[in-house]
N, C-alpha and C positions, 0 to 999 in steps of 0.2 A: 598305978602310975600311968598319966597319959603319955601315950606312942605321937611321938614326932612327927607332924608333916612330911613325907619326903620332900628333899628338896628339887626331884629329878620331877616330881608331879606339879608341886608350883611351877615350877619354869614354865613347864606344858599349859599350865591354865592361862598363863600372865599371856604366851603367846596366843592363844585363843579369845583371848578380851577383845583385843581388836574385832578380829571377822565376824566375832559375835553380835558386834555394834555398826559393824559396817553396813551402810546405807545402799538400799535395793533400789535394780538396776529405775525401779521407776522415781524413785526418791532423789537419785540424780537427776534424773531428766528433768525433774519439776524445779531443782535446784539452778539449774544453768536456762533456765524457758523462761522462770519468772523470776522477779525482784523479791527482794527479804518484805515481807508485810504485805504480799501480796493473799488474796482471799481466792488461795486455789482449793479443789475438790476434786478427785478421783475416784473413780468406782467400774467396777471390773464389766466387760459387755460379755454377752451371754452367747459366745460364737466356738468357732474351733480355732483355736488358739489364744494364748497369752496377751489380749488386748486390755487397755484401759481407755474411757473418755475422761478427760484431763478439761476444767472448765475454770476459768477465772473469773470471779464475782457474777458467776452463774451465765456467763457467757462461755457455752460450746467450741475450745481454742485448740485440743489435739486428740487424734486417738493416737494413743501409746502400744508399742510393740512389745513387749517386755522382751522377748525372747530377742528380738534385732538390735532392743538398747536405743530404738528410733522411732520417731513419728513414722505416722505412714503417709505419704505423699500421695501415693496412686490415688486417682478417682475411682476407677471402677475397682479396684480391692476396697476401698476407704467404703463404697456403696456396696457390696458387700457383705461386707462386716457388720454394718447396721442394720441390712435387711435381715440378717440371720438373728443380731440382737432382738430385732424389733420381734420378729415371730415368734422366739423361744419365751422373750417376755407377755407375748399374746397365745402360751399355746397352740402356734400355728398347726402344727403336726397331730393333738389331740385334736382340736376341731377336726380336721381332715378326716383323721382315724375313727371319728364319730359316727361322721358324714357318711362315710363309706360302711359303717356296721349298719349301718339302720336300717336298710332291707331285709339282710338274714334276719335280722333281729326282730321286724316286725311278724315276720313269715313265721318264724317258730312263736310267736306271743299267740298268732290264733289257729296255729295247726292244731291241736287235738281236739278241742270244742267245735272250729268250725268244721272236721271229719266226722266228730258225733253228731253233730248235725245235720249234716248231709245224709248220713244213715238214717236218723232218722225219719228224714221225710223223703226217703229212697229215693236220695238224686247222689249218690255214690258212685254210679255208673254210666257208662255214656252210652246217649247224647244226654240221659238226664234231664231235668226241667227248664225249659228252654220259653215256654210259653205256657199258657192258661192249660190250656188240653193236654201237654206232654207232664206239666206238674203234677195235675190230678191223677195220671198216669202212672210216676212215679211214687207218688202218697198212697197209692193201694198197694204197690208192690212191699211197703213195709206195713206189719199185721199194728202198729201201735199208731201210724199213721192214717190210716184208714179208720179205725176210730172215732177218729175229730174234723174228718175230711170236712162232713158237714155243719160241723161248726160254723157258724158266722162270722166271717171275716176271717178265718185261717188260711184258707188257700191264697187270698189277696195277700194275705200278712208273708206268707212261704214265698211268694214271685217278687212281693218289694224286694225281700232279703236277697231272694239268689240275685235277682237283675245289680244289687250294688255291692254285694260282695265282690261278685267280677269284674265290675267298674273298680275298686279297692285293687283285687289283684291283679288287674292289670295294668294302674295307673304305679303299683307298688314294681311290679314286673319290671318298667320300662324306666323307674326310680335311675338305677345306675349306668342307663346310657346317657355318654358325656359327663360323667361326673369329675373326669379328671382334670373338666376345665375350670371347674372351682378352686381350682391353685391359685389361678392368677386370674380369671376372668369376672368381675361384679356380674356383669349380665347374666352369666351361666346360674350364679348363686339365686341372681333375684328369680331365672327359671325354675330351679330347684323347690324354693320357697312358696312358688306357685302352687307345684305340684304339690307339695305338702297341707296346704290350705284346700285344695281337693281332696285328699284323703283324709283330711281330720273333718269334711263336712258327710263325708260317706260314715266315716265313724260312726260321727253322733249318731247320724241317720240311722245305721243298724241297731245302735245301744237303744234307739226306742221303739226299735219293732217291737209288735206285741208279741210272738213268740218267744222272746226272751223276758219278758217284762212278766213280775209276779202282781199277787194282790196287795202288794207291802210297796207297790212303786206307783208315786203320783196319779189317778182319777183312774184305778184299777179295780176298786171294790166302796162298800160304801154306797149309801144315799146319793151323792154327789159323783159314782161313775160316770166318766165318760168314755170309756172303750172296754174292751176284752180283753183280758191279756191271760195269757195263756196257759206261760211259763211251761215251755213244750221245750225248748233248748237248752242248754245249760249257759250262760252269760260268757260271749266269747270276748278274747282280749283284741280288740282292733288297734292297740295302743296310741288312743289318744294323746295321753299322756307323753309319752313318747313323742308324738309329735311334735306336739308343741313345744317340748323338750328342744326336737331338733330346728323345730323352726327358732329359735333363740342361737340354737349353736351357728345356723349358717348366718344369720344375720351381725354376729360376734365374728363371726371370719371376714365376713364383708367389710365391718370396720376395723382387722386386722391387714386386708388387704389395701384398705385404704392409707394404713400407717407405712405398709412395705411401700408403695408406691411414692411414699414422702421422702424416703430414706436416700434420692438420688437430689433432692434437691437439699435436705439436711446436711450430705456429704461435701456440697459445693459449698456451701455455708463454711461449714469447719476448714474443706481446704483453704478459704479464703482467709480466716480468722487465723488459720496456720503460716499463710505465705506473708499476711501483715504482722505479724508478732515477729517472726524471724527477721522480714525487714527492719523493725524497729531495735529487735536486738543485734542486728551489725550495724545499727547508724546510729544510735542513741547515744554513745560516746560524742562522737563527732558534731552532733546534734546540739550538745548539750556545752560543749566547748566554746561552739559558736554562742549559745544565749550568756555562756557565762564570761565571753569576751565582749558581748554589748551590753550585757548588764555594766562592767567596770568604766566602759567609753561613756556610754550616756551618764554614770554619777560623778566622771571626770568634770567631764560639759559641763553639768549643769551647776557641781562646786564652782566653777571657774565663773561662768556667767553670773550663779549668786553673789562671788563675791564682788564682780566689776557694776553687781548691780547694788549691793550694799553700800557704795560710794554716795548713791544720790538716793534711794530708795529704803526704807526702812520695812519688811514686810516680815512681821513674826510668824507667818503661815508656812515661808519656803523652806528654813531650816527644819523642821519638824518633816515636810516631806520627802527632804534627803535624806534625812536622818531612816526612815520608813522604805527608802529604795535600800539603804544600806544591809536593814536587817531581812529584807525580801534573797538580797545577796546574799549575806550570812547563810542564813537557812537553807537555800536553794545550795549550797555548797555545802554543807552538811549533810544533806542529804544525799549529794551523789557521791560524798564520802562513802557512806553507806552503800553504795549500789542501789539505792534507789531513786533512778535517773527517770522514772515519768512521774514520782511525788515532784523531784525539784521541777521539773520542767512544766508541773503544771500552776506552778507560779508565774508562765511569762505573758499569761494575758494581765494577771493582775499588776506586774512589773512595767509595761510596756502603757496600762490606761495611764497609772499614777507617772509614770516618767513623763508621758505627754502631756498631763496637768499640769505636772511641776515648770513643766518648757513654757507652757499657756501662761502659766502664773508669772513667771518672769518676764517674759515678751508685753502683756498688760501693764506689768508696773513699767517697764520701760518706756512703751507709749504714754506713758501717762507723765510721767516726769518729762518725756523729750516733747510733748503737747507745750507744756507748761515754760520749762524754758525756750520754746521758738517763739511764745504769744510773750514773754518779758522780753525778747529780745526783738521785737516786731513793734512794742509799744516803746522800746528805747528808742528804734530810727526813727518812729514817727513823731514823738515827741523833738529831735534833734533836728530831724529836716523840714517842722513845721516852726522854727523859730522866727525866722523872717514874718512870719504872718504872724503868729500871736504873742510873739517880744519874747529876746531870748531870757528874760524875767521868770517867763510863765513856763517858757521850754525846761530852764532849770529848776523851776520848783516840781514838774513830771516828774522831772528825772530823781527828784533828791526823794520823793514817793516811791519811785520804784527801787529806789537805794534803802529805801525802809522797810520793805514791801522784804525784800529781797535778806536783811538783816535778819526779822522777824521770824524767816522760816528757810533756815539754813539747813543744806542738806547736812544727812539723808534727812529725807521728807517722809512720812508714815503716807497714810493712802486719802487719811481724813486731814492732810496737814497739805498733800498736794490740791485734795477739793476746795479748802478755804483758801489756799494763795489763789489758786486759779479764780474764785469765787471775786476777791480782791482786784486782783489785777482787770478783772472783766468791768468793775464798777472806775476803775481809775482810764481805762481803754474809752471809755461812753462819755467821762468827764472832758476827756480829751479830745473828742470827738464835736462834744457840744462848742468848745471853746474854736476848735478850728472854723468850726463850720457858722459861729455868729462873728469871726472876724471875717471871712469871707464876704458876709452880707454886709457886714459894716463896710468891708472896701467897696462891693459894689453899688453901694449908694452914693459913695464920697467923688468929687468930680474931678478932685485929686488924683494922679495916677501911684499906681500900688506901687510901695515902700520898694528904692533899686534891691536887687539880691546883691547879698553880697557879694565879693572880689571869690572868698576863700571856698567852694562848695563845700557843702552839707553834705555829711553821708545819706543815700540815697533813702527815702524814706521806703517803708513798707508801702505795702499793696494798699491797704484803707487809705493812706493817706496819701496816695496820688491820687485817687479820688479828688479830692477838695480843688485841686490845683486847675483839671478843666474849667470845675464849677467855676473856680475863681475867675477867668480868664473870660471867659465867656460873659460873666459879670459887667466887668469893667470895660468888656468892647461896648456891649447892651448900651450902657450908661455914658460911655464918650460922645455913642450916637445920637442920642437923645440930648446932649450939651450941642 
């Protein structure tokens, strides 16, 4: 038979679901710093204490406190914390520790060979072989050296060696004075490096004395020798290898310490990217209030204008593009439904080009219609105030043209409906024009004086057609003269 749940251990579990799922202290912070759909990334810095850098679409925007539940504001903690990052990510402190073995360390690689060595060509003792006559001196005091003294080329081969051995231990000796400026100093490192390129050429130099060198090493034996070699030492370790070794480690701290030294100008970076996020998260409401109050004002406007302009103007282009501010609105208010107030808001350039097209496209059709009716109502006065000259016969048959004119393309007018009336009216203006201007010449030939004007005046004609009236005048004086 299966045993019952307690029911005193459910309760305790049911209360423990919660905190189990409750979100850590950094998970809020990212929750209340960025918007929902936002492409943020965190990952832990490598210092003393509970830091995160906190990046949005790979742009560097907080380090996080975990323990204070805060960004960090301070500059010089914020710098810092990065430089301690930076180093433990470049094992600053191995390189150091390296740096700093390499003397003992090279010191014990050739202590016992190069002592058996010294004994054996009896320079063990001081002052030891110092020059030509003291070495020869020395190489009789040991019985296995005297032996070979008069060998060809061994005593030269014994004075290379001792003369760059000491040049070795003592450029190795003087190794770790000032080495503690390689923390922070590049120049100290490139000094270091120097030194090291000095004793890795003393090196080789020893590794191919002929006292060390057997018949099994490069032009030693054979047809084709070219030297003696001896094989009188045993092959000591001047740790080349090692060197070079280290020269690679100081030159990796050098472009470690090149990274610490970024880490004050990285810090300014992030504070900055911290103090603009924060600003935008206490104004982005407010912000966003204001775009989403001129979005409703300009699609007021421009409804309204469209429709005092759909009176005389027929354009199927502008309902489509209010219709397109509307769903910019929609959207952009969905969005900060949501909490995400810089998606919507980055629709207000696209809101703000199309609104000002929309304006452009109404103000054009406007011009264009109000073109059209000042030029009908410009060819009416001049048609009416030029009756007395060319018979109010001819004035009304104008006029019953532009009554036709005017029937034919009754508003609203489309765009291609205001080009052909204007196209029209332009050829009826120029017929009007011709008739004015060959009764004019017909009055001023005639010795007759020009037809009285009426009692009643004429509405005042247009601008073209006072034109005619000096030509006229001027005519008729010419011609009185000449009678």
């Amino acid at each position: 038979m299966r045993t019952p749940f307690p029911a005193a251990a459910m309760a305790a579990l049911l209360l423990m679901l919660p905190s189990a799922f409750a979100a850590t202290p950094l998970e809020n912070f990212i929750s209340r710093s960025f918007e929902p759909g936002a492409a943020v990334a965190s990952a832990p810095l490598l210092c003393n204490g509970s830091y995160y850098l906190v990046s949005e679409s790979g742009v560097e925007t907080y380090v996080f406190d975990a323990s204070a539940g805060k960004s960090v504001q301070d500059a010089a903690l914020l710098t810092s914390i990065l430089e301690q990052d930076a180093k433990r990510r470049d094992s600053f402190d191995e390189k150091i520790a390296s740096a700093y073995a390499f003397p003992a360390s090279a010191n014990a690689a050739k202590a016992v060979d190069e002592s058996k060595c010294l004994q054996y060509i009896g320079d063990d003792s001081d002052p030891g072989c110092t020059d030509r006559q003291t070495c020869i001196v020395s190489c009789y005091s040991s019985p296995q050296c005297s032996l070979i003294i008069q060998a060809d080329g061994f005593i030269d081969a014994v004075m290379d060696w001792n003369v760059a051995r000491k040049g070795f231990s003592s450029q190795l000796g003087s190794y770790s004075e000032g080495l503690d400026a390689i923390r922070f100093d590049p120049s100290a490192i490139d000094r270091k490096i120097s030194s090291l390129q000095g004793l890795f050429a003393l090196a080789r130099n020893m590794s191919n004395n002929t006292i060390f060198l057997t018949k099994d090493d490069p032009g030693c034996s054979g047809k084709n020798a070219t030297r003696r070699c001896f094989e009188y030492c045993p092959v000591i370790d001047y740790s080349a290898k090692q060197i070079s070794a280290q020269v690679q480690n100081l030159t990796s701290l050098k472009g470690t310490l090149s990274k610490i030294s970024a880490q004050g100008a990285r810090a300014g970076a992030i504070a900055g990217k911290s103090a603009a996020n924060d600003a935008y998260l206490s104004s982005r409401g407010k912000e966003y209030e204001e775009f989403r109050t001129g979005m409703a004002n300009s699609i007021r406007s421009l409804k309204a204008r469209s429709a005092e302009l759909a009176k005389t103007v027929a354009d199927p282009s502008i309902a489509p593009m209010i219709s397109r501010l509307e769903n910019i609105s929609a959207l952009s208010q969905n969005l900060s439904g949501q909490g995400k107030y810089r998606a919507a808001l980055a629709f207000r350039a696209e809101f703000e080009s199309l609104s000002n097209s929309t304006s452009s496209a109404i103000d054009s059709d406007g011009r264009k219609y109000s073109s059209l009716a000042l030029a009908m109502k410009g060819f009416s006065d001049k048609a009416s105030g030029s009756a007395w000259l060319i018979g109010n016969a001819s004035a009304s048959a104008y006029l019953s043209q532009l009554a036709s004119l005017k029937a034919d393309y009754p508003a609203p007018l489309s765009a291609s409906g205001i080009s052909d009336a204007s196209s029209a009216l332009s050829g009826m203006s120029n017929s009007l024009d011709s008739a004015i201007a060959s009764k004019a010449v017909s009055a001023g030939n005639s010795s007759s004086p020009p037809p009285a004007v009426p009692s009643q005046k004429p509405a005042l004609p247009c601008l073209p057609a006072l034109i005619f009236f000096p030509a006229l005048l001027i005519a008729f004086a010419a011609r009185r003269r000449r009678v």
